[in-house]
Wavefront OBJ file of the C-alpha trace (Angstrom):
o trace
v 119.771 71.358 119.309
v 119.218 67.423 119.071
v 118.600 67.937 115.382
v 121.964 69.127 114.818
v 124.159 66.666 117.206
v 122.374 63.805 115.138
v 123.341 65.654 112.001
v 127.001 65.764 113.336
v 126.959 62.512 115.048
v 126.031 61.010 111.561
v 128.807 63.015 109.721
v 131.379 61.791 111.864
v 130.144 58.455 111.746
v 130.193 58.399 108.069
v 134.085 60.122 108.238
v 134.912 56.886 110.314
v 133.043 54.888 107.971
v 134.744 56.141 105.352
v 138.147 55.684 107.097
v 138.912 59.555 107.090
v 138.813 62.187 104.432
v 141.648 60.596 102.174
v 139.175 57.521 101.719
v 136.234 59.416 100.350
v 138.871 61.724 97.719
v 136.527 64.172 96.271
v 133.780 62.791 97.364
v 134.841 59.247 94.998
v 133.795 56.177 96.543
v 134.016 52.370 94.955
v 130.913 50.029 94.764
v 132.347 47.295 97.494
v 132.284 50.560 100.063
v 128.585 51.629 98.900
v 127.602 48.341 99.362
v 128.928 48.325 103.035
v 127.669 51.556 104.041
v 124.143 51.143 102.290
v 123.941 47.940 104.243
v 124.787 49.620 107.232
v 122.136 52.315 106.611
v 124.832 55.017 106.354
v 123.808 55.611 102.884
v 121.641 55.471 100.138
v 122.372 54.803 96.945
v 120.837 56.416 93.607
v 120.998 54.560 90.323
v 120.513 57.914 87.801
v 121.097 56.011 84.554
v 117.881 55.564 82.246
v 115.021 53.332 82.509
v 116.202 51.562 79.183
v 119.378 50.562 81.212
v 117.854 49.313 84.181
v 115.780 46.960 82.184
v 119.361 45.610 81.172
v 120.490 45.022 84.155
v 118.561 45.911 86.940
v 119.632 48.212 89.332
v 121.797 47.535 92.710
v 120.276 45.739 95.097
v 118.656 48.875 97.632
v 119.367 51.046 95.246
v 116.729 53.883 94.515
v 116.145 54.190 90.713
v 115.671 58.201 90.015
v 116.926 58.611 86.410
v 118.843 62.462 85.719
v 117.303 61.755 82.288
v 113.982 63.728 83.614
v 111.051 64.772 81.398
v 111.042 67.910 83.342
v 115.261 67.883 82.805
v 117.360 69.100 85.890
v 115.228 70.706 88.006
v 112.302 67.574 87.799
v 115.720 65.159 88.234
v 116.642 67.450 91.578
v 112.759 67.058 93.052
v 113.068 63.287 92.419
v 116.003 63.163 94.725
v 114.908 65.339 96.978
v 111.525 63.716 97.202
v 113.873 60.505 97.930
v 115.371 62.125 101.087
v 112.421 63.389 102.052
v 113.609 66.900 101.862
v 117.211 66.372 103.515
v 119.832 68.176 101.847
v 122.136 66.874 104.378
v 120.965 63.199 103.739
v 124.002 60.968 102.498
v 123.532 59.665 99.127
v 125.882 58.078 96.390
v 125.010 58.312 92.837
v 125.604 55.825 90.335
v 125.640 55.499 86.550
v 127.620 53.061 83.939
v 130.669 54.573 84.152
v 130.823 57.308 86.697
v 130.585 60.030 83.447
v 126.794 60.837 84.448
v 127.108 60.272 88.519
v 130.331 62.821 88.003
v 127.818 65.248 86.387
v 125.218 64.517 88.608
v 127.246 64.652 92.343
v 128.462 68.314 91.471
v 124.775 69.335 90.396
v 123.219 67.900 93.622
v 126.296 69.743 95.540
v 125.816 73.094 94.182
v 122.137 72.811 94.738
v 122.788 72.530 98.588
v 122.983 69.087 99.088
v 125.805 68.173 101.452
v 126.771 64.862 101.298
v 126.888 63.530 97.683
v 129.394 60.754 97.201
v 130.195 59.461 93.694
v 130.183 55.480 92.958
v 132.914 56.932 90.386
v 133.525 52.840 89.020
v 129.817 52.632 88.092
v 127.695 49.900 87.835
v 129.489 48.950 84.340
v 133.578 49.833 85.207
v 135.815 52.331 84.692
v 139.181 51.409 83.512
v 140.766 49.705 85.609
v 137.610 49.526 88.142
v 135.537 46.468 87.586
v 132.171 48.531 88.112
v 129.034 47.000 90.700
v 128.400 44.207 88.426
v 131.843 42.983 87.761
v 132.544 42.715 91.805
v 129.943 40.162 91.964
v 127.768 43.122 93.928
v 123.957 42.353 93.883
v 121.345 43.774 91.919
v 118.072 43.749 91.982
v 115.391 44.023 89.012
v 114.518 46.850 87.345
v 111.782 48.738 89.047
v 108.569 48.977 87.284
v 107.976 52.004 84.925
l 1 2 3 4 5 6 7 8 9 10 11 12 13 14 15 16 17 18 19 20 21 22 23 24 25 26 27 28 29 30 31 32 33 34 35 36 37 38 39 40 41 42 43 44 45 46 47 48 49 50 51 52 53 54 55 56 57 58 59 60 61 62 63 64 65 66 67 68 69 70 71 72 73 74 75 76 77 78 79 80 81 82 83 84 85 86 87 88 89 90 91 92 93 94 95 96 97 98 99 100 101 102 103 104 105 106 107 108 109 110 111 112 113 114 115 116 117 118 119 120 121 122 123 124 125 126 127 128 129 130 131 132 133 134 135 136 137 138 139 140 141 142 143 144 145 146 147
């Protein structure tokens, strides 16, 4: 019973978080509101881009570095993030890439695989258009993790 008031309890306190539905659109988030929530230990964040790219820039700052490029391919990359939520499907994660091509990919993969609460840092850590990306917004990053 306790398990699943936290469960809900955390759900609703990511909805406010999140400032309602209409905030989160298709499960879309930008980099400024991953920052907040990751901060606040509401979420964590998964940088899926390849090791090659980290060592350009690092990764963001918290962020857990779990690339989708796998040498097992999908179903290694979905063990590695399960691993990283110690088995939670209902764990709230974001996923980031560059550009929000591979984290687009990637959210709807970890979502029909039963995860419940994948949110996509759509801008990436690169940009998107019009969206400045994590780097851009001054956001910070830490170094690439050691492979």
């Amino acid at each position: 019973m306790s398990g699943i008031f936290l469960k809900t309890a955390a759900f609703l306190c990511l909805a406010i978080a999140f400032g309602g539905a209409a905030a989160a659109q298709d499960g879309v988030i930008d980099a400024p509101t991953a920052l907040r929530l990751q901060s606040e230990g509401s979420i964590a964040i998964i940088d899926i881009r390849r090791p090659a790219e980290w060592r350009e820039t690092g990764v963001p700052a918290g962020a857990r570095a779990i690339t989708m490029h796998h040498p097992d391919g999908a179903s290694g990359f979905l063990a590695s993030v399960l691993s990283s939520v110690d088995g939670d499907k209902s764990a709230p994660i974001a996923l980031i890439c560059a550009s929000g091509v591979r984290s687009t990919w990637a959210s709807t993969f970890l979502a029909r695989n039963g995860f419940t609460q994948v949110y996509n840092i759509k801008e990436g850590v690169m940009g998107r258009g019009k969206q400045p990306g994590w780097i851009a917004r001054g956001n910070p990053m830490d170094p690439p993790p050691a492979q």
